[in-house]
C-alpha positions as CSV (number, residue, x, y, z in Angstrom):
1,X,140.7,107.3,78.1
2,X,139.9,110.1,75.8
3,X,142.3,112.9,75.2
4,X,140.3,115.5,76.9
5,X,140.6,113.2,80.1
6,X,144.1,112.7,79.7
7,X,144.4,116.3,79.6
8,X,142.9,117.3,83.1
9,X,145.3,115.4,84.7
10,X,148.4,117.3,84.2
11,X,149.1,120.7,86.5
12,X,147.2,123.3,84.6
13,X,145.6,126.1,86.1
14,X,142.2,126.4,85.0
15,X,139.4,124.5,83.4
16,X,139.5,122.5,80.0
17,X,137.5,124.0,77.2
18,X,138.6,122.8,74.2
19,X,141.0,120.2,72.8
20,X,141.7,119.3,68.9
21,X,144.2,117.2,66.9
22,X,147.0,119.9,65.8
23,X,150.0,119.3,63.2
24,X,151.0,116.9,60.9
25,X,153.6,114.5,62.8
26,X,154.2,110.8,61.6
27,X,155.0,109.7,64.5
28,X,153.3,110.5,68.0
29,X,149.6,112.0,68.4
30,X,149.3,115.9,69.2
31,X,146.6,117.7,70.8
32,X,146.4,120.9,71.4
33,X,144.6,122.0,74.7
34,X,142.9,125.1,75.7
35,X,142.5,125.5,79.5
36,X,140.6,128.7,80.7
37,X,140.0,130.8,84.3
38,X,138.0,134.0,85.1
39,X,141.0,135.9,84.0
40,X,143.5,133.9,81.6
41,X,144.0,131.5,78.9
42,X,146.8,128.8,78.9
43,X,147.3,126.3,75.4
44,X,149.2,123.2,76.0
45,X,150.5,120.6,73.5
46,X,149.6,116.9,74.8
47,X,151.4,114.1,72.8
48,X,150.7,110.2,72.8
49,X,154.5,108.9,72.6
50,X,154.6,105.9,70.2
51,X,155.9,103.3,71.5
52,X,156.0,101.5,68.3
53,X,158.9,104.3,67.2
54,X,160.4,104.7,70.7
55,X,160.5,101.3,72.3
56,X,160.8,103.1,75.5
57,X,159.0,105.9,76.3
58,X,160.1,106.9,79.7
59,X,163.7,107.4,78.4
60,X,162.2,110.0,75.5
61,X,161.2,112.0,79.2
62,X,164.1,111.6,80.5
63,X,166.1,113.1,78.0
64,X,163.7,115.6,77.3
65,X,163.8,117.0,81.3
66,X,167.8,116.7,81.2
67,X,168.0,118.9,78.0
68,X,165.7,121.2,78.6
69,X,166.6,121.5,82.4
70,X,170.0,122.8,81.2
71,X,169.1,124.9,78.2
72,X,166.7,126.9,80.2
73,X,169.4,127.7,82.5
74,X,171.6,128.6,80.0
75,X,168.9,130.7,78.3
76,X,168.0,132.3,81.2
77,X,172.0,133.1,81.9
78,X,172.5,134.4,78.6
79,X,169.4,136.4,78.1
80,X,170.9,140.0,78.9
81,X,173.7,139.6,75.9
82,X,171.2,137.8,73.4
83,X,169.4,139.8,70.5
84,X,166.1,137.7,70.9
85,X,164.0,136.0,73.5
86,X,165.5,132.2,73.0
87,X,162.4,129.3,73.4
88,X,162.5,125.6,74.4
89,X,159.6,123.5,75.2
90,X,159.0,122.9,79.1
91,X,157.4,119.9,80.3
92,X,154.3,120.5,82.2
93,X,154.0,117.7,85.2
94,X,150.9,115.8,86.1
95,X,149.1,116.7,88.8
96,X,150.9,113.7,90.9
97,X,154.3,115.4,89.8
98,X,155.5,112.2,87.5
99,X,156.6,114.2,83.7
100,X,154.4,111.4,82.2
101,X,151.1,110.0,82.2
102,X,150.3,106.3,81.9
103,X,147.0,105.7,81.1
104,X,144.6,102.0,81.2
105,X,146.1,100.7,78.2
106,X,149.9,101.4,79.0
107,X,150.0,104.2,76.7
108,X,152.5,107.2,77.4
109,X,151.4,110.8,77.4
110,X,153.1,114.0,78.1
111,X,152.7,117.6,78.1
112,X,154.4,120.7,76.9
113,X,154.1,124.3,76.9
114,X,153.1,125.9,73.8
115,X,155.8,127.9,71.8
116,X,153.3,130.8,71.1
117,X,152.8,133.5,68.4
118,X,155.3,131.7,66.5
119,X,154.8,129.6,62.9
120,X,156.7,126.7,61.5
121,X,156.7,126.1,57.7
122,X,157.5,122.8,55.5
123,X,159.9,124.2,53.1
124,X,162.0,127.2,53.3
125,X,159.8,130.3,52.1
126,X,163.2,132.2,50.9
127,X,167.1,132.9,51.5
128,X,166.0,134.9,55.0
129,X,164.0,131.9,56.3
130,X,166.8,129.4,55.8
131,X,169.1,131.7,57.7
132,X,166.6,131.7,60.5
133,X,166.8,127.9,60.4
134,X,170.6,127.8,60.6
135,X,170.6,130.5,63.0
136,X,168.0,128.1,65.2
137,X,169.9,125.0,64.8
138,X,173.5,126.7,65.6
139,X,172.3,128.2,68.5
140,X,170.9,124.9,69.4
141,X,174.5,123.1,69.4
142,X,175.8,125.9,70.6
143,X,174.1,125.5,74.2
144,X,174.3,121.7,74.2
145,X,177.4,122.0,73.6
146,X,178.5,121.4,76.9
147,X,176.6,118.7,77.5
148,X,178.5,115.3,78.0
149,X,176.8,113.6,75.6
150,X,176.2,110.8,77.7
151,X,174.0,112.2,79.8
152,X,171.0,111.2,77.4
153,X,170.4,107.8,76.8
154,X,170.2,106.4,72.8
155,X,166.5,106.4,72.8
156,X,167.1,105.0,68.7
157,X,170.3,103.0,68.3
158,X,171.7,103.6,64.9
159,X,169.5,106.4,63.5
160,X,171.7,108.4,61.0
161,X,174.5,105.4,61.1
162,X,174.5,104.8,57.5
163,X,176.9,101.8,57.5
164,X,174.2,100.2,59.6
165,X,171.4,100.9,56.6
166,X,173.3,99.8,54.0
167,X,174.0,96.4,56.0
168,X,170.3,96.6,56.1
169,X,169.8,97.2,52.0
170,X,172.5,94.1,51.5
171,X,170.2,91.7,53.8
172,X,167.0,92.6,51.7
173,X,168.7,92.0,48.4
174,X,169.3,88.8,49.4
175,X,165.3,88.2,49.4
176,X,163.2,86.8,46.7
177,X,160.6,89.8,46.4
178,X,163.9,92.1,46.3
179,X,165.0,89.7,43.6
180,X,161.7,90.0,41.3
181,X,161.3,93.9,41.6
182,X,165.3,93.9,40.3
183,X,164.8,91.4,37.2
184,X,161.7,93.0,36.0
185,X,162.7,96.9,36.4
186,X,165.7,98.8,34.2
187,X,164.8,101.4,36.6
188,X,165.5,99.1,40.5
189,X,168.8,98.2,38.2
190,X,170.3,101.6,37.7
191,X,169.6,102.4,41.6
192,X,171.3,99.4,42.7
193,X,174.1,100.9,40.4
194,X,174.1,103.9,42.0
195,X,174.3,102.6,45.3
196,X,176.9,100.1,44.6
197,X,179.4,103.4,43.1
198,X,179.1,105.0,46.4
199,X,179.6,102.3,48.9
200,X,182.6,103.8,49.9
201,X,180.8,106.7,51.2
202,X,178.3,105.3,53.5
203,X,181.3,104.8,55.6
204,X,183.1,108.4,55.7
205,X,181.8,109.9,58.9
206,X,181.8,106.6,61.0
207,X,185.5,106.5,60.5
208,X,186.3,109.6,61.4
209,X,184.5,108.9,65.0
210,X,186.5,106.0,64.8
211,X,190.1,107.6,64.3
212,X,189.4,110.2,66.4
213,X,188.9,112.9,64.5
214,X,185.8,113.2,64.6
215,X,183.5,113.1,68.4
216,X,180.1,112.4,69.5
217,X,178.1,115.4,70.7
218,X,174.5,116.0,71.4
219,X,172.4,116.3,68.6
220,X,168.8,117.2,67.7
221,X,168.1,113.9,65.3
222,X,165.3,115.5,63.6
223,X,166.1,119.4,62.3
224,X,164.1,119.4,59.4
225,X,162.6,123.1,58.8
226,X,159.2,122.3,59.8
227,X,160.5,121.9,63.4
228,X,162.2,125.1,64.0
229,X,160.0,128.1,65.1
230,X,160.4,131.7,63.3
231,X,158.2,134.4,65.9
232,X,155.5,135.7,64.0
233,X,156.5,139.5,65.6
234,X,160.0,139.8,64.7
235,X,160.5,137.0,61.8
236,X,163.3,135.9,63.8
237,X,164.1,131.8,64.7
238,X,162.9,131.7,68.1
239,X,162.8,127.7,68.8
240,X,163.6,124.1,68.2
241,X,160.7,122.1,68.9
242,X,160.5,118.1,68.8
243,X,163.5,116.6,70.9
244,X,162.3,112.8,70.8
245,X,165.3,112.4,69.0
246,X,168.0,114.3,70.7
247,X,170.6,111.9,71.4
248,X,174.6,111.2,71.7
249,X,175.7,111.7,67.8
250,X,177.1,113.5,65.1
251,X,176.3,117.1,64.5
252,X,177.0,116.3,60.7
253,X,174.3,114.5,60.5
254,X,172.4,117.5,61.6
255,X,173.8,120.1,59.9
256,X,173.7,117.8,56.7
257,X,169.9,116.7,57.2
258,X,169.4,120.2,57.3
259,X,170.4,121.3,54.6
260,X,169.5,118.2,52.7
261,X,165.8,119.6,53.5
262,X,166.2,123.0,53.0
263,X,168.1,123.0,49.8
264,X,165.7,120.6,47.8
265,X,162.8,123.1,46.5
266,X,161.7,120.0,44.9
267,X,160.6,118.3,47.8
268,X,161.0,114.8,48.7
269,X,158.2,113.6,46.2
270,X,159.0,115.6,43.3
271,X,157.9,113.7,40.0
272,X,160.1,116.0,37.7
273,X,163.4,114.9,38.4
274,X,164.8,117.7,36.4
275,X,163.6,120.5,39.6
276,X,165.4,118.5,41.9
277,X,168.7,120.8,42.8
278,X,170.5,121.7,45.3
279,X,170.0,125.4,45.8
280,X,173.4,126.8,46.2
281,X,171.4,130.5,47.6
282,X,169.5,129.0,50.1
283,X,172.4,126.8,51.2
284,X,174.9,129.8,52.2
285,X,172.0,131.5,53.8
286,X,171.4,129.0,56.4
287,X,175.3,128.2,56.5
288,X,175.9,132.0,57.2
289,X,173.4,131.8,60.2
290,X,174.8,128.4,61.2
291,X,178.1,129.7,61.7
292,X,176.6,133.1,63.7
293,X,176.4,130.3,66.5
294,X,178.2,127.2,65.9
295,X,181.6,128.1,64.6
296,X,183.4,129.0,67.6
297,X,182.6,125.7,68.7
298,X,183.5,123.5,65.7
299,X,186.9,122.1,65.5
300,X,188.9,121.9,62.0
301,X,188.2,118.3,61.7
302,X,184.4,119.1,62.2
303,X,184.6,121.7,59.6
304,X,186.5,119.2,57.2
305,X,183.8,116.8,56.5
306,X,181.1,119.3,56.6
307,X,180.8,118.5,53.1
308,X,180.5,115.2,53.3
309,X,178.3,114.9,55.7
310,X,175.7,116.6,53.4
311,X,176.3,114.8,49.9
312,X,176.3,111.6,52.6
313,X,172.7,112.5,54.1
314,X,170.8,112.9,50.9
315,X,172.9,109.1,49.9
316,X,171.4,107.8,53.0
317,X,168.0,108.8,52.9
318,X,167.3,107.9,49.4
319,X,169.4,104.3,50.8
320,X,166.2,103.8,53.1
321,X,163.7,104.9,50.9
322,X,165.2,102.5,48.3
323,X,165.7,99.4,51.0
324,X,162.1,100.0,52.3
325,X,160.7,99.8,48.6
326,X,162.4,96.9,48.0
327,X,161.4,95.3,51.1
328,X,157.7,96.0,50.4
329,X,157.5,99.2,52.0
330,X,157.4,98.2,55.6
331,X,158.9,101.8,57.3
332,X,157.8,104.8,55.8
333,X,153.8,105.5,55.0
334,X,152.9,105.4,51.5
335,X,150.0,106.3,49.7
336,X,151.4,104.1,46.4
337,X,153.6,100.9,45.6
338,X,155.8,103.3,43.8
339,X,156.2,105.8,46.2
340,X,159.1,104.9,47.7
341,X,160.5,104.3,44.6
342,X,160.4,107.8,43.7
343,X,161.3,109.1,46.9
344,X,164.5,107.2,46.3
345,X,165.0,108.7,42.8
346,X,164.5,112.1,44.2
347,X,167.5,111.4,47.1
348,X,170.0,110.2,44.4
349,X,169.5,112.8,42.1
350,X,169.5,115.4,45.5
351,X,173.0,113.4,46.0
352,X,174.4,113.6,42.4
353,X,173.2,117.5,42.2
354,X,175.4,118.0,45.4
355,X,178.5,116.2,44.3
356,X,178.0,118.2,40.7
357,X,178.2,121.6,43.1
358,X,180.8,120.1,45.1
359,X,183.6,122.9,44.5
360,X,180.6,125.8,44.9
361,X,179.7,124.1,48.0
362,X,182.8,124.0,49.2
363,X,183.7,127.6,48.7
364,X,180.2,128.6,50.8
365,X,181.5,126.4,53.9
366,X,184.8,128.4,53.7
367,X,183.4,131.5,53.2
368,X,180.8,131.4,55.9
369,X,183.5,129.9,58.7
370,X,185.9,133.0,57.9
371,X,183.4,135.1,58.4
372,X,181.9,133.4,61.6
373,X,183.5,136.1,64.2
374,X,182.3,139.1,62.1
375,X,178.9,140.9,61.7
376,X,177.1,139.0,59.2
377,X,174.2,139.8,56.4
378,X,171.4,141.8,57.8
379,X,168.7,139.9,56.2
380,X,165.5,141.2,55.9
381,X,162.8,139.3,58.1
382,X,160.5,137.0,56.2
């Protein structure tokens, strides 16, 4: 079926004129919808699900209806003591009432409201965006808080368990096209060098869930500033948008990918490894709106490995970049041999810049928690 069919059969008022590929996901197919009566407009998002990603789609809808169910209540609740309208996707039923649409070829489709007159951006445009994205993703553990956890099913078993991808790097050393790219590069030799200094740390926040210190929580899975929503009115955060991968987790990992992302004006696929810091202005920025949110919430032990959930995010993504490269790049889309390679190079030196700042970092954390309960920064809207 073609997208404009699937589209007509979900419960929109009105009749279909337009529909177009929107975004630049890597994972499911986005469409955005225009339906149209004698007297209004609505604009829906319509998603393939990939199954190839998310072996099971129907669980992705019914974590999405659980999380959203209970957000927009608490929204709606909090609404007279909040300083913004708050936003969350809604799922849009089909016109049989299922929250999903299976079409001929057993492919999964859904539809969502649109989070309107509101812009999402790839990298942080300055210090006032990045508080906007720690504001966002504060707020967003803030409500879920409350959640048991295991009310959403794992939908991707091990995501952000970085014991689990260095098992995964050890198994594909072990291979004979690993082997080759390692004897003929200097360059594969001192990343293998790297990783094998910092073994140690792919372990850090799994044993602190193990001893207790440390407890699972809901977690977004995929904050990355391109998914939070800043209202093009106010220039204030207004949403998080693509919960495929909210699940029972870490909020480290969060607040650490985060950042990771934010920090890095480089970008992931810098080829001057000498622009890749980690920017210590835009980190207390979205750390001070973090906190606005999150810190009444966060227990001592949570605040303690704060930092090492970041220096360990940045470890672990350059970890799968480098596995994947070795393996013959069978994960991540490339548009060159190399370009995992690179990737990984850009992750390690991400990691070392953070561990060089680690005492600077350090202090911002501190800083921004003791200030939590006060009035923070009025920063001026981007």
């Amino acid at each position: 079926m073609k997208p404009a069919q699937i589209a007509e059969v979900f419960e929109v008022p009105g009749q279909l004129v337009r529909i177009r590929p929107e975004g630049n996901g890597n994972v499911n197919d986005t469409y955005l919808a225009v339906f149209r009566t004698h007297f209004s407009e609505e604009r829906i998002i319509v998603q393939r699900v990939n199954k190839h990603v998310f072996k099971k789609p129907e669980w992705i809808m019914e974590n999405m209806s659980i999380l959203t169910n209970y957000c927009h209540k608490q929204l709606q609740a909090e609404q007279g003591q909040a300083d913004r309208v708050w936003q969350l996707p809604r799922i849009i039923p089909c016109r049989n009432g299922r929250d999903y649409f299976q079409d001929d070829s057993g492919e999964y489709w859904r539809a969502l409201t649109l989070i309107a007159s509101a812009t999402s951006y790839e990298t942080a445009q300055n210090m006032e965006h990045a508080h906007e994205v720690g504001v966002v993703l504060g707020q967003f553990h803030r409500l879920v808080s409350g959640m048991n956890p295991m009310s959403l099913r794992d939908t991707l078993p091990g995501f952000h368990e970085t014991p689990g991808y260095l098992e995964q790097y050890d198994e594909v050393l072990r291979q004979e096209h690993s082997q080759r790219l390692t004897e003929r590069s200097m360059e594969v030799k001192n990343l293998h060098r790297f990783v094998a200094q910092r073994r140690d740390l792919a372990n850090v926040l799994q044993d602190a869930l193990e001893s207790g210190e440390l407890r699972q929580r809901l977690i977004h899975g995929d904050p990355k500033v391109s998914n939070i929503m800043i209202d093009d009115d106010t220039g204030k955060g207004t949403a998080i948008i693509d919960l495929d991968t909210a699940k029972p987790g870490l909020i480290h990992y969060d607040f650490g990918d985060a950042l990771r992302s934010i920090c890095n004006r480089g970008g992931e696929d810098a080829r001057n490894l000498s622009k890749v810091t980690f920017d210590l202005d835009l980190c207390d920025a979205f750390v001070r709106g973090y906190m606005k949110h999150a810190g009444d919430f966060l227990t001592d032990n949570d605040k303690k490995y704060l930092f090492d959930a970041v220096r360990l995010i940045a470890f672990e993504l350059g970890l799968r970049f480098f596995q994947d490269y070795l393996a013959g790049n069978r994960y991540f889309k490339v548009i060159s041999p190399e370009q995992n390679l690179l990737r990984a190079r850009v992750q390690f030196r991400l990691c070392e810049s953070i561990e060089h700042r680690e005492s600077k970092i350090r202090r911002i954390f501190e800083q921004a928690i003791g200030k939590a309960s006060e009035d923070d920064l009025d920063y001026i809207v981007i």
